[in-house]
C-alpha positions as a printed NumPy array, in Angstrom:
array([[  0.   ,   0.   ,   0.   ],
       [  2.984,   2.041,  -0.453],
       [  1.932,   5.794,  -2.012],
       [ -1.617,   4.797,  -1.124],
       [ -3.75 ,   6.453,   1.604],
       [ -5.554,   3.902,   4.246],
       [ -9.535,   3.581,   3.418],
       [-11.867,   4.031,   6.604],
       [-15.669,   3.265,   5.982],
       [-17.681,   5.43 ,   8.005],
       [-21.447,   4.116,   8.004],
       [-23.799,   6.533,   9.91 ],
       [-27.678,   6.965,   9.624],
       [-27.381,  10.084,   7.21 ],
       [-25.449,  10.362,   4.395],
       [-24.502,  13.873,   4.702],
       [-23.777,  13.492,   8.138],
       [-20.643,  11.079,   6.521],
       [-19.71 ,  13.869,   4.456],
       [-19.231,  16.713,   6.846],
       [-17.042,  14.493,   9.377],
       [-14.887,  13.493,   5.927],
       [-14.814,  16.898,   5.642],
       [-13.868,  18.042,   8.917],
       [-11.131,  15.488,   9.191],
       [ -9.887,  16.429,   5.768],
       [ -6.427,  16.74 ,   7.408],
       [ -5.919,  13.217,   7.871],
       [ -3.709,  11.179,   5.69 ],
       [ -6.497,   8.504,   4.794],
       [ -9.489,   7.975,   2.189],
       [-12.993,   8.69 ,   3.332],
       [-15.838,   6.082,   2.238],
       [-19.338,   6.498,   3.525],
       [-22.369,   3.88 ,   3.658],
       [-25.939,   4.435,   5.406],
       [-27.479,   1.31 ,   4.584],
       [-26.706,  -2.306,   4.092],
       [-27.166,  -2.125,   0.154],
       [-24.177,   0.776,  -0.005],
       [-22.208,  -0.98 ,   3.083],
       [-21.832,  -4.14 ,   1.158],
       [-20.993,  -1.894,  -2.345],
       [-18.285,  -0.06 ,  -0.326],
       [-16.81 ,  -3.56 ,   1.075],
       [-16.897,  -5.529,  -2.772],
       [-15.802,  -2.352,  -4.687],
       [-12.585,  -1.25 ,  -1.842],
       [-10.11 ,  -3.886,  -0.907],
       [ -8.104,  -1.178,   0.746],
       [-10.137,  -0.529,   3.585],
       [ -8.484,  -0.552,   6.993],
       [-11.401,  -0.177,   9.482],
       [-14.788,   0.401,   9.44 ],
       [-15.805,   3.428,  11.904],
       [-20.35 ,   3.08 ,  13.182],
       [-22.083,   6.145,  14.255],
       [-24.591,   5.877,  16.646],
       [-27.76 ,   7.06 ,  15.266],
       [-29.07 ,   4.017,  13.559],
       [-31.16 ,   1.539,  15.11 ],
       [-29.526,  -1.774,  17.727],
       [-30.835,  -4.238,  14.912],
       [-29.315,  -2.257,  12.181],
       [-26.065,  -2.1  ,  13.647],
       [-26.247,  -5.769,  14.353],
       [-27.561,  -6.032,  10.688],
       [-24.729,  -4.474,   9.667],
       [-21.89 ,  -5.941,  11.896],
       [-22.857,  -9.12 ,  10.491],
       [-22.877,  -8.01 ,   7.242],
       [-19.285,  -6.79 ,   7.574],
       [-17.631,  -9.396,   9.612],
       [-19.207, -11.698,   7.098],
       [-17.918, -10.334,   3.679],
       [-14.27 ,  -8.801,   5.302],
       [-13.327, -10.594,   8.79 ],
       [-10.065,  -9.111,   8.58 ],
       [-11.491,  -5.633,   9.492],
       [-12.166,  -4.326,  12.9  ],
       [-15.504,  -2.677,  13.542],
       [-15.804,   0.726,  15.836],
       [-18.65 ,   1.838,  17.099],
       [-19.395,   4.854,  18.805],
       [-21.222,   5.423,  22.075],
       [-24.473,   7.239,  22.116],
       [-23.892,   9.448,  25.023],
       [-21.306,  11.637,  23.419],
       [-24.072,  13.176,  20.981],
       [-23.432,  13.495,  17.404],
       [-20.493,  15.971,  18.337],
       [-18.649,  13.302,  19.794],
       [-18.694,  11.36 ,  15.955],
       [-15.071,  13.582,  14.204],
       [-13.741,  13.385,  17.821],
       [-14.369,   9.139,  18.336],
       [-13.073,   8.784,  14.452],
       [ -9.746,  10.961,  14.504],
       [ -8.974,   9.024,  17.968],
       [ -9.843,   5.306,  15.868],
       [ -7.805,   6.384,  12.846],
       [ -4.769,   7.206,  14.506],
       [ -4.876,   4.32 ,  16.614],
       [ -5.53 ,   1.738,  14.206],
       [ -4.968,   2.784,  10.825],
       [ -2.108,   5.217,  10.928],
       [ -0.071,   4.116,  13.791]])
């Protein structure tokens, strides 16, 4: 992966909600993929080989994050799967991301 930035699929409930946190971690050395629902979270895992981690915000539903871990550990067991707590609000999403990123992908 040499020359090549990291990949870090961020799934979250809205898709411009994905967007703006790309955005406001622009600064960081990796490639930003976003997927809301299981139909564009499996697309993102067949179509990117490159990504590192998958990063869960926490506004969708228990059953579709379960969905959706399944989904992921299914197709790619070799990535890890973050999600964040509830409690911090959707402010604490860039925050919980930039501290996953530079823990596990560019450490």
């Amino acid at each position: 992966m040499a020359g090549q930035k990291a990949v870090v699929l961020l799934v979250g409930k809205l898709p411009h909600v994905i967007g703006g946190i790309a955005q406001e971690l622009s600064d960081m050395q990796v490639e930003w993929l976003g997927a809301h629902d299981r139909a564009e979270v499996i697309r993102q895992l067949d179509a990117e080989p490159r990504i590192a981690c998958v990063v869960m915000g926490a506004g969708l539903d228990d059953d579709i994050r379960g969905e959706l871990i399944g989904v992921i550990a299914s197709r790619r067991p070799d990535l890890t799967i973050h999600l964040k707590d509830r409690d911090s609000g959707p402010d604490g999403l860039a925050p919980f991301v930039r501290k996953v990123v530079d823990a596990v992908v560019l450490a």
